[in-house]
DRENDO-1510 file (C-alpha; in Angstrom, 1 decimal, always signed):
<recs>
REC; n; res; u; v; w
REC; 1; UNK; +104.7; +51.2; +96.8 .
REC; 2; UNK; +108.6; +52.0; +96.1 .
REC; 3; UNK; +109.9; +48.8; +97.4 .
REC; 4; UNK; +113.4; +49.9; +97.4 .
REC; 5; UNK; +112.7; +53.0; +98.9 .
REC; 6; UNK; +110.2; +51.4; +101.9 .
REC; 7; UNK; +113.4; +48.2; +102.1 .
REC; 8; UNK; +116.2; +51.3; +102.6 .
REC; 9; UNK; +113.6; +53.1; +104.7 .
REC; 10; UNK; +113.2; +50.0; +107.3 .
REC; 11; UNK; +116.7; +49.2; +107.3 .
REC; 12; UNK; +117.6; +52.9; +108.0 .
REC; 13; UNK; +115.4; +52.6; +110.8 .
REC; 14; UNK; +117.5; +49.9; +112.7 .
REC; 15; UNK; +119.3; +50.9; +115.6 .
REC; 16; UNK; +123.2; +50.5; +114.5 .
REC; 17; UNK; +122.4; +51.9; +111.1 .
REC; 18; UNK; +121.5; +55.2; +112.9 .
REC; 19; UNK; +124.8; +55.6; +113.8 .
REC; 20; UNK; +127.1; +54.4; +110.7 .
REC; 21; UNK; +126.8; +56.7; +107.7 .
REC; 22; UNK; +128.9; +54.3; +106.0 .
REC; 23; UNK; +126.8; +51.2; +106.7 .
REC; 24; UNK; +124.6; +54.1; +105.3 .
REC; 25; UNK; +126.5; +54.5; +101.7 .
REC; 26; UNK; +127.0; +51.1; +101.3 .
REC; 27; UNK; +123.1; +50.1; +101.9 .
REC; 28; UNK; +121.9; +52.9; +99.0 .
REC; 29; UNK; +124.5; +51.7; +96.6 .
REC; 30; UNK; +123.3; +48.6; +96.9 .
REC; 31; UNK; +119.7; +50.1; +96.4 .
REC; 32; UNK; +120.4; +52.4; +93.5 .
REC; 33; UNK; +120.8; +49.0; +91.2 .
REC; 34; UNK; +117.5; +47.9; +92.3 .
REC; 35; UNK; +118.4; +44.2; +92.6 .
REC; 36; UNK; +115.3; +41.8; +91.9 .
REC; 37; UNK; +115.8; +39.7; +94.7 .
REC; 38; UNK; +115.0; +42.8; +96.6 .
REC; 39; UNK; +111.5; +42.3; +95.6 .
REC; 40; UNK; +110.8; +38.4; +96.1 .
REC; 41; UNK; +109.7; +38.7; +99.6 .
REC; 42; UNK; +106.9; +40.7; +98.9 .
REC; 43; UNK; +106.1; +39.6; +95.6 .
REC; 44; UNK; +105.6; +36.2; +97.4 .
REC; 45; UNK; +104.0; +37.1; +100.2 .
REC; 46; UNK; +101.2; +38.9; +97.7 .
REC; 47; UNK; +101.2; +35.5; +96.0 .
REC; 48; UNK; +100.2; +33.8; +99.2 .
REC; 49; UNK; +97.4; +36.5; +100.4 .
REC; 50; UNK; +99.6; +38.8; +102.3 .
REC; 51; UNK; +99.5; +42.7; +101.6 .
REC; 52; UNK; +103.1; +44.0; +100.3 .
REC; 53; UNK; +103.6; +46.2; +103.0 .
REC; 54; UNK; +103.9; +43.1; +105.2 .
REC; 55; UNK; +106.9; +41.6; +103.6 .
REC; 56; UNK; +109.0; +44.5; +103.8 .
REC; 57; UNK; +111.0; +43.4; +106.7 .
REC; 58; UNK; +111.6; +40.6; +104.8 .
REC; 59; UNK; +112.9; +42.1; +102.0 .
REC; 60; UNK; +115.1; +44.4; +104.5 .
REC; 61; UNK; +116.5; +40.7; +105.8 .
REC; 62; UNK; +117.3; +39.3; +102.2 .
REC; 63; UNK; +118.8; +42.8; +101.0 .
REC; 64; UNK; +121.2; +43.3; +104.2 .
REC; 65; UNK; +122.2; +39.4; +104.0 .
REC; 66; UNK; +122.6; +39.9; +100.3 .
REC; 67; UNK; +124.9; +42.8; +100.9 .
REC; 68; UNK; +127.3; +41.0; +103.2 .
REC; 69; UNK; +127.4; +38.0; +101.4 .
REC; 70; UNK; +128.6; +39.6; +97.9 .
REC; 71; UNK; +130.9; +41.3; +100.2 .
REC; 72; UNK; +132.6; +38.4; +100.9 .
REC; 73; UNK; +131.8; +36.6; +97.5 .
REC; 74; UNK; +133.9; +39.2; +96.1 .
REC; 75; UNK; +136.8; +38.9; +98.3 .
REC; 76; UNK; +136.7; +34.6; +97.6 .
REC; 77; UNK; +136.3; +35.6; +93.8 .
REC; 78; UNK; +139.0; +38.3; +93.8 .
REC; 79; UNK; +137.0; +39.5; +92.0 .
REC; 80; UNK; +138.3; +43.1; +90.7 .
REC; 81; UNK; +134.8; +44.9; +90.6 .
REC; 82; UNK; +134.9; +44.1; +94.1 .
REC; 83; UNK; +134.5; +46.8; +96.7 .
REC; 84; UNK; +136.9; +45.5; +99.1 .
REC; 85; UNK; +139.3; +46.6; +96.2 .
REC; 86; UNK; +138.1; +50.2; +97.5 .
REC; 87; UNK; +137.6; +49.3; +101.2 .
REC; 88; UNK; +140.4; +46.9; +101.8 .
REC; 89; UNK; +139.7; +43.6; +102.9 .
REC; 90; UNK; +139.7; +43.9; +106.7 .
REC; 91; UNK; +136.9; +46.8; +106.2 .
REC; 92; UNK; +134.9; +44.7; +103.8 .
REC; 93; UNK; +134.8; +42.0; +106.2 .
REC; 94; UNK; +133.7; +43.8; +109.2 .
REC; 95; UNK; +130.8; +45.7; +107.1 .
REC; 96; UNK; +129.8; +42.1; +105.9 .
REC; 97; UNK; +129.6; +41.2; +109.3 .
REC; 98; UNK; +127.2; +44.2; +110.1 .
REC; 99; UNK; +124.6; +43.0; +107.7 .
REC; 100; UNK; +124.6; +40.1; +108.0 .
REC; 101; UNK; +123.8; +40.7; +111.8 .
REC; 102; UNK; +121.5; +43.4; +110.4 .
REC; 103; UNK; +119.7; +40.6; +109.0 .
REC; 104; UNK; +118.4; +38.9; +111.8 .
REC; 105; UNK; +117.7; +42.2; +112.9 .
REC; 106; UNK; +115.4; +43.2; +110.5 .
REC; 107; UNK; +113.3; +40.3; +111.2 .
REC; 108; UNK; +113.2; +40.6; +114.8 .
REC; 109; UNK; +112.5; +44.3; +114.5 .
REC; 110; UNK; +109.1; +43.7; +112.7 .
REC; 111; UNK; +105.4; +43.3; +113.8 .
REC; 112; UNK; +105.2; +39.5; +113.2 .
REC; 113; UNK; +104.1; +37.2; +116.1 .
REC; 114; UNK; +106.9; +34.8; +117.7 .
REC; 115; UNK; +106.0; +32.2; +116.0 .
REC; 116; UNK; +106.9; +33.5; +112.4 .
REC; 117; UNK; +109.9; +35.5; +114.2 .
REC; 118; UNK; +111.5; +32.2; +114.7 .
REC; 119; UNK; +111.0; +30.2; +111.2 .
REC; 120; UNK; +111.8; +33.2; +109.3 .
REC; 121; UNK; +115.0; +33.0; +111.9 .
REC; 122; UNK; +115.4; +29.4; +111.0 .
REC; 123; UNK; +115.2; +30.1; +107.6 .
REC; 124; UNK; +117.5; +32.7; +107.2 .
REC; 125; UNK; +120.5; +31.4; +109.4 .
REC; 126; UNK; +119.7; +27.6; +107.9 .
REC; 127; UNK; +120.5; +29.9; +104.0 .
REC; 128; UNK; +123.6; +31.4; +105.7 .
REC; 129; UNK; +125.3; +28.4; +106.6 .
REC; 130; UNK; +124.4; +26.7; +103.5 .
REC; 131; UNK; +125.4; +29.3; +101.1 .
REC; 132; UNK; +129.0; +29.5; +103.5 .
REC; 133; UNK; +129.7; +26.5; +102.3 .
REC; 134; UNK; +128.8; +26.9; +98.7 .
REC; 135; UNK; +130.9; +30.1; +98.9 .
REC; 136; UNK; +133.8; +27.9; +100.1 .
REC; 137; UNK; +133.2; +25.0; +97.2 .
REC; 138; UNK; +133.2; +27.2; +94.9 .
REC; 139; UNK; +136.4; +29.1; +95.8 .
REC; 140; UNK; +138.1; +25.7; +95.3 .
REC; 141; UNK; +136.9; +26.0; +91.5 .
REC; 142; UNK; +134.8; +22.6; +90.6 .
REC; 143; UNK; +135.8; +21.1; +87.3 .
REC; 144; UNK; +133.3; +18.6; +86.7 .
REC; 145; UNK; +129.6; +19.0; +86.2 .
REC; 146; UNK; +128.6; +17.0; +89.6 .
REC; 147; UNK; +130.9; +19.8; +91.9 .
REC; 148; UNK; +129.3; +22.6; +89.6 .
REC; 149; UNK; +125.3; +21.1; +90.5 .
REC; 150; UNK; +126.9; +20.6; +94.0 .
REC; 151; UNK; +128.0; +24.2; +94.2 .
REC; 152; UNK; +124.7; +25.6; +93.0 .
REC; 153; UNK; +122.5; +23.6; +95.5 .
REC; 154; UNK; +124.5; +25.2; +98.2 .
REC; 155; UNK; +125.0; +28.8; +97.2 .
REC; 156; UNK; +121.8; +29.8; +94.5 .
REC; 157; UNK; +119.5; +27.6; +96.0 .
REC; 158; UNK; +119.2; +27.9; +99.0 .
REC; 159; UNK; +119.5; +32.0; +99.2 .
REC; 160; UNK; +116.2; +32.0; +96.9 .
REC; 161; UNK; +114.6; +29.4; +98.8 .
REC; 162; UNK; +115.2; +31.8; +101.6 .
REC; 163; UNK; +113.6; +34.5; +100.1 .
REC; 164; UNK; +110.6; +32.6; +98.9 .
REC; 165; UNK; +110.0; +31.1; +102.3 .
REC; 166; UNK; +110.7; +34.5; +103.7 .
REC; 167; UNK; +107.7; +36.2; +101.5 .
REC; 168; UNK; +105.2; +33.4; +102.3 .
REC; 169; UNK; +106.1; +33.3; +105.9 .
REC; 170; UNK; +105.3; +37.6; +106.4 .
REC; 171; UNK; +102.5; +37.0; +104.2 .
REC; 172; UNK; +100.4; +34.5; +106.5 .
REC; 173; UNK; +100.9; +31.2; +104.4 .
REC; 174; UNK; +100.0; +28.1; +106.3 .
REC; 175; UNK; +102.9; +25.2; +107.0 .
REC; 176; UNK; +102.0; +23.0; +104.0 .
REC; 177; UNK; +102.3; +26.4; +101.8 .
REC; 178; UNK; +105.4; +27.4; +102.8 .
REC; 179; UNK; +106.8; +24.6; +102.2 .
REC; 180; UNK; +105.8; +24.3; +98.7 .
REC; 181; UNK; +107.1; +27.7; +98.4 .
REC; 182; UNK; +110.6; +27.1; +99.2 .
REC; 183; UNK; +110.8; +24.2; +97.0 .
REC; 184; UNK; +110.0; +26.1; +94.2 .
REC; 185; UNK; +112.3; +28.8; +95.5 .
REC; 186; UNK; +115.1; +26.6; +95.3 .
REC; 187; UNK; +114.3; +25.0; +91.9 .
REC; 188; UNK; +114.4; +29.2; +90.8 .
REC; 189; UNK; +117.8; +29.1; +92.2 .
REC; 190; UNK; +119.2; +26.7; +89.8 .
REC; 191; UNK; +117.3; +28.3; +87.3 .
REC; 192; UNK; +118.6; +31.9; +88.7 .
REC; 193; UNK; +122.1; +30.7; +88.1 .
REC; 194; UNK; +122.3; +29.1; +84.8 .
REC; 195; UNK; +120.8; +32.2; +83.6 .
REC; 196; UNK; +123.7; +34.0; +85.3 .
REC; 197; UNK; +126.4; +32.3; +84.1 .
REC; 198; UNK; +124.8; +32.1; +80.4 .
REC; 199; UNK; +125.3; +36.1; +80.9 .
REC; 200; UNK; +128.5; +36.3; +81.8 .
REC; 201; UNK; +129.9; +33.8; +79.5 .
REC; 202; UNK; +128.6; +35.7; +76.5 .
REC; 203; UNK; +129.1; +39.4; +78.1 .
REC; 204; UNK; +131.9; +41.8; +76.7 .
REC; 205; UNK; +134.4; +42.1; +77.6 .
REC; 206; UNK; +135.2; +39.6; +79.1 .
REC; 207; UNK; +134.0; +38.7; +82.4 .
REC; 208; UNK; +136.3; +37.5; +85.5 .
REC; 209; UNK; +134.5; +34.5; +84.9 .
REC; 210; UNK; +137.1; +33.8; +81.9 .
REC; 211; UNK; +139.9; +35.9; +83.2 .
REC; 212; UNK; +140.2; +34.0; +86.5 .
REC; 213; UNK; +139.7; +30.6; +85.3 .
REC; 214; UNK; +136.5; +29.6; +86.1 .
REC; 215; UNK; +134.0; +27.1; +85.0 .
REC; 216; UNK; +130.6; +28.1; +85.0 .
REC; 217; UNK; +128.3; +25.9; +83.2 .
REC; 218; UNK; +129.1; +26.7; +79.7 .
REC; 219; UNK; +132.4; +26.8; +79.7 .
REC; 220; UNK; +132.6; +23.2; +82.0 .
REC; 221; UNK; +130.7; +21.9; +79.3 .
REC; 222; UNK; +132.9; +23.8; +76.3 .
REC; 223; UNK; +136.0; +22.3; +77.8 .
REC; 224; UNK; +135.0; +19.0; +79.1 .
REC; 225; UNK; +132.2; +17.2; +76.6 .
REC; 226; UNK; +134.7; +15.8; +73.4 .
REC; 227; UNK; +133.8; +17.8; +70.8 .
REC; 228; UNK; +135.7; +19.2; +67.4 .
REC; 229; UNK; +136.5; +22.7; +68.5 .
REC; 230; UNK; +137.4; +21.8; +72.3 .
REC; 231; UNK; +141.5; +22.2; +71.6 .
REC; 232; UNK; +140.7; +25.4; +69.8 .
REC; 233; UNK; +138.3; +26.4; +72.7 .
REC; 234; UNK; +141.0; +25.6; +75.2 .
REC; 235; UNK; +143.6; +27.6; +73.8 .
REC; 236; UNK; +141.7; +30.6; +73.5 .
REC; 237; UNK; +140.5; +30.2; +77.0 .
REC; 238; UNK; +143.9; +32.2; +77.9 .
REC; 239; UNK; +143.8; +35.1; +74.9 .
REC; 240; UNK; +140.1; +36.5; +76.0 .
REC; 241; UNK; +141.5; +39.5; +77.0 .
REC; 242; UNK; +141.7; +40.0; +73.4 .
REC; 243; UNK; +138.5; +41.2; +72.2 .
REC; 244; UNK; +138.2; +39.1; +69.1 .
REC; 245; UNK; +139.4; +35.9; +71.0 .
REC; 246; UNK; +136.6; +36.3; +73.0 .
REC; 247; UNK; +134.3; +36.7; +70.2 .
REC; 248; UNK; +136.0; +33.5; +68.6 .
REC; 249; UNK; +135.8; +31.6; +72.2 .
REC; 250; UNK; +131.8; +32.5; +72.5 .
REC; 251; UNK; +130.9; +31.6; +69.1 .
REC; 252; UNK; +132.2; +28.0; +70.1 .
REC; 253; UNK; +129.9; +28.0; +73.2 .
REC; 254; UNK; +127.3; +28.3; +70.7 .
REC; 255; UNK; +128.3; +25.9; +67.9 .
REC; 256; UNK; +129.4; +23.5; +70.7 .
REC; 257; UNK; +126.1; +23.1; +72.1 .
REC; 258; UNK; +126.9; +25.1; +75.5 .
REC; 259; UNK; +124.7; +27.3; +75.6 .
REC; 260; UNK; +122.0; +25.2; +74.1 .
REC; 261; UNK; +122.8; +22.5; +76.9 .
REC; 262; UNK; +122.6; +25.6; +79.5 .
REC; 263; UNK; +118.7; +26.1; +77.7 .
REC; 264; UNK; +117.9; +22.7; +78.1 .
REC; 265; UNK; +118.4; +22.6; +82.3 .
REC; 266; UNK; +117.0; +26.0; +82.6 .
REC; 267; UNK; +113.9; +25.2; +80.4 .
REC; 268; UNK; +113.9; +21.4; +83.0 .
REC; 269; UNK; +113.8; +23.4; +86.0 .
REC; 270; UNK; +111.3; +25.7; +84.5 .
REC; 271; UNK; +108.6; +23.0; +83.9 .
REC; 272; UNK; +109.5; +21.2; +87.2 .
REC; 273; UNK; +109.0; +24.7; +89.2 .
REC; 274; UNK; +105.0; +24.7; +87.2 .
REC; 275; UNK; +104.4; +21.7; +88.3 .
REC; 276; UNK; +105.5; +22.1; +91.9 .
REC; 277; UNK; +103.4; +25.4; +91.7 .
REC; 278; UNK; +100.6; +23.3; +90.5 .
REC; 279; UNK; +100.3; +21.7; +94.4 .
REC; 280; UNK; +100.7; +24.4; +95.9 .
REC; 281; UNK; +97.3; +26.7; +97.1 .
REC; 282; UNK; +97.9; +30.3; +96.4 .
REC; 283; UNK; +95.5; +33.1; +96.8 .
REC; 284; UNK; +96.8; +34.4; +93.8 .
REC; 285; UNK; +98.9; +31.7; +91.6 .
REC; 286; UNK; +99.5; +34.4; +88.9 .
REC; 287; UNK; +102.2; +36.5; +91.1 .
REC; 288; UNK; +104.5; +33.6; +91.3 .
REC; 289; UNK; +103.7; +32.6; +87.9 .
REC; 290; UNK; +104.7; +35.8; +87.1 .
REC; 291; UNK; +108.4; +35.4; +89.2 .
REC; 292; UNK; +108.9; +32.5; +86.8 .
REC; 293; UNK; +107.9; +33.8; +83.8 .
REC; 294; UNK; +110.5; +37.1; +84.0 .
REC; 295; UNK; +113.3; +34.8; +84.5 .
REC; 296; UNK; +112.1; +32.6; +80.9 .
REC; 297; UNK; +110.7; +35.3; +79.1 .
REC; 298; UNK; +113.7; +36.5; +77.5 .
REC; 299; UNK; +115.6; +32.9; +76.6 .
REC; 300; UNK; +111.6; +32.3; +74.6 .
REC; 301; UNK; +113.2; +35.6; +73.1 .
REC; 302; UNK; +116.7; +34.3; +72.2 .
REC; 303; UNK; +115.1; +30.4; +70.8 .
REC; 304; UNK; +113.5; +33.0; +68.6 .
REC; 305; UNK; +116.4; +34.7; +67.5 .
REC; 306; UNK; +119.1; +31.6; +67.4 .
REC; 307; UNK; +121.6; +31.3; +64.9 .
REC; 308; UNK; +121.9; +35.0; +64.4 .
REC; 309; UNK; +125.1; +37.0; +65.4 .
REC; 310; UNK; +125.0; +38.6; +69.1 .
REC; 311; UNK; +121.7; +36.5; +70.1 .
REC; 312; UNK; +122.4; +37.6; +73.7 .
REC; 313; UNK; +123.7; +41.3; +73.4 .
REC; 314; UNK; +120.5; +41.6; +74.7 .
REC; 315; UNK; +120.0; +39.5; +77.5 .
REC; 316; UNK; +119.2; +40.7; +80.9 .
REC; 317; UNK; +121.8; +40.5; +83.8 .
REC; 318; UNK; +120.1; +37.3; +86.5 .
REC; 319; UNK; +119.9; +38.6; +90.1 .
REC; 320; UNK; +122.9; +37.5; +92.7 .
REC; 321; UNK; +124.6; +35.4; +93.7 .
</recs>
């Protein structure tokens, strides 16, 4: 099954959708980068028992949420790959209001008794209000670790926790399962977003992630842990335009210990989400284990390769947000 195609399919399907060809656009431009989230519904709802085809209006509920919440991410971030840059702001807002609404409305347009109808519900309006106010911490730009782990437990992990519980729910799971699930799912949240920012650190150019000032995790911990090249690191922080800055400033995240530090809690979360995984029942363990192993695989890759130049040209970009 073409999960994209049967997610853009269902959505398409939806009432308001039939009459906004630009709700339309925006929905296959989304699609056409096949985001992985995309596909956590159903590969979780296959983990629990459930046949894929079930999950799809789950997946159709994560992808339109996911849609209108990078809308407005983007317009917090100012970010300039934005599409409110094309749109305009008021535009953007109003689409992100659509699917987010389109959300719900995926759920309540699917086959599922009431009873999962209203905890997937739960579910998905519990992430929404969560990840608002991680949206709005991190617009206020944390510059200490413990705002950074704050701003991660309310944006990241509760949108894959969502997504996790989502699949398990459309797929039959019993209470006790679900719940496992979405621990786990949170737990791959963290893990989602140190990958992430790992990425964007050492991306070229550079990443609004520099430009703007941020601090994701590599960078907090290149400009805040004393170390001999922190003065350098901080004066460079303003010349990464400059392609050989950059090079300069990401070499220190390496010889620093950044990136190794980032390794360390990713690797931490990694063994806590295998042994979460280990009480939960699954009728087939191997699909999650699978989840968790794409997101490791290629940091085995880059242990194997450290201390050469460019060990992560060829890293992966982490799914949203």
């Amino acid at each position: 099954m073409d999960i994209y195609k049967a997610v853009v399919d269902y959505i398409s399907n939806l009432t308001i959708m039939k009459e906004w060809p630009e709700a339309r656009s925006i929905l296959d431009h989304a699609a056409s980068a096949k985001p992985r989230d995309w596909r956590l519904p159903v590969q979780i709802c296959e983990a629990v028992g459930g046949a894929s085809q079930a999950a799809i209006p789950a997946s159709a509920s994560l992808a339109c949420a996911l849609i209108g919440i990078l809308l407005v991410d983007d317009m917090l971030d100012e970010d300039p790959r934005g599409e409110y840059r094309q749109m305009g702001e008021a535009q953007a807002a109003n689409f992100a209001s659509a699917f987010i609404s389109l959300a719900s409305q995926a759920i309540l347009a699917s086959e599922v008794g009431p009873s999962v109808k209203l905890s997937a519900l739960g579910s998905l309006h519990r992430m929404l209000g969560t990840l608002a106010l991680g949206q709005y911490l991190d617009s206020q730009n944390p510059t200490d670790e413990d705002g950074y782990w704050r701003v991660v437990r309310a944006k990241s992990a509760p949108f894959f926790a969502c997504a996790m519980e989502l699949g398990a729910l459309f797929g039959g799971a019993a209470d006790e399962t679900v719940s496992g699930i979405e621990k786990i799912g949170g737990i791959y949240g963290e893990m989602i977003q140190i990958y992430d920012d790992m990425n964007d650190c050492m991306a070229a150019p550079a990443n609004p992630d520099w430009t703007q000032g941020r601090s994701p995790l590599p960078i907090l911990f290149a400009q805040s842990v004393d170390h001999p090249m922190r003065a350098r690191f901080l004066d460079l922080r303003a010349q990464v335009p400059d392609a050989q800055a950059l090079r300069e400033a990401q070499k220190i995240l390496i010889e620093c210990g950044a990136i190794s530090y980032c390794i360390d809690q990713l690797l931490r979360r990694y063994e806590s989400a295998r042994r979460a995984l280990n009480t939960v029942r699954l009728a087939h363990s191997d699909r999650m284990e699978a989840v968790l192993e794409e997101l490791v695989a290629p940091v085995w890759r880059l242990l194997e390769m450290a201390g050469t130049e460019g060990m992560f040209e060829s890293l992966p970009a982490a799914p949203a947000p």
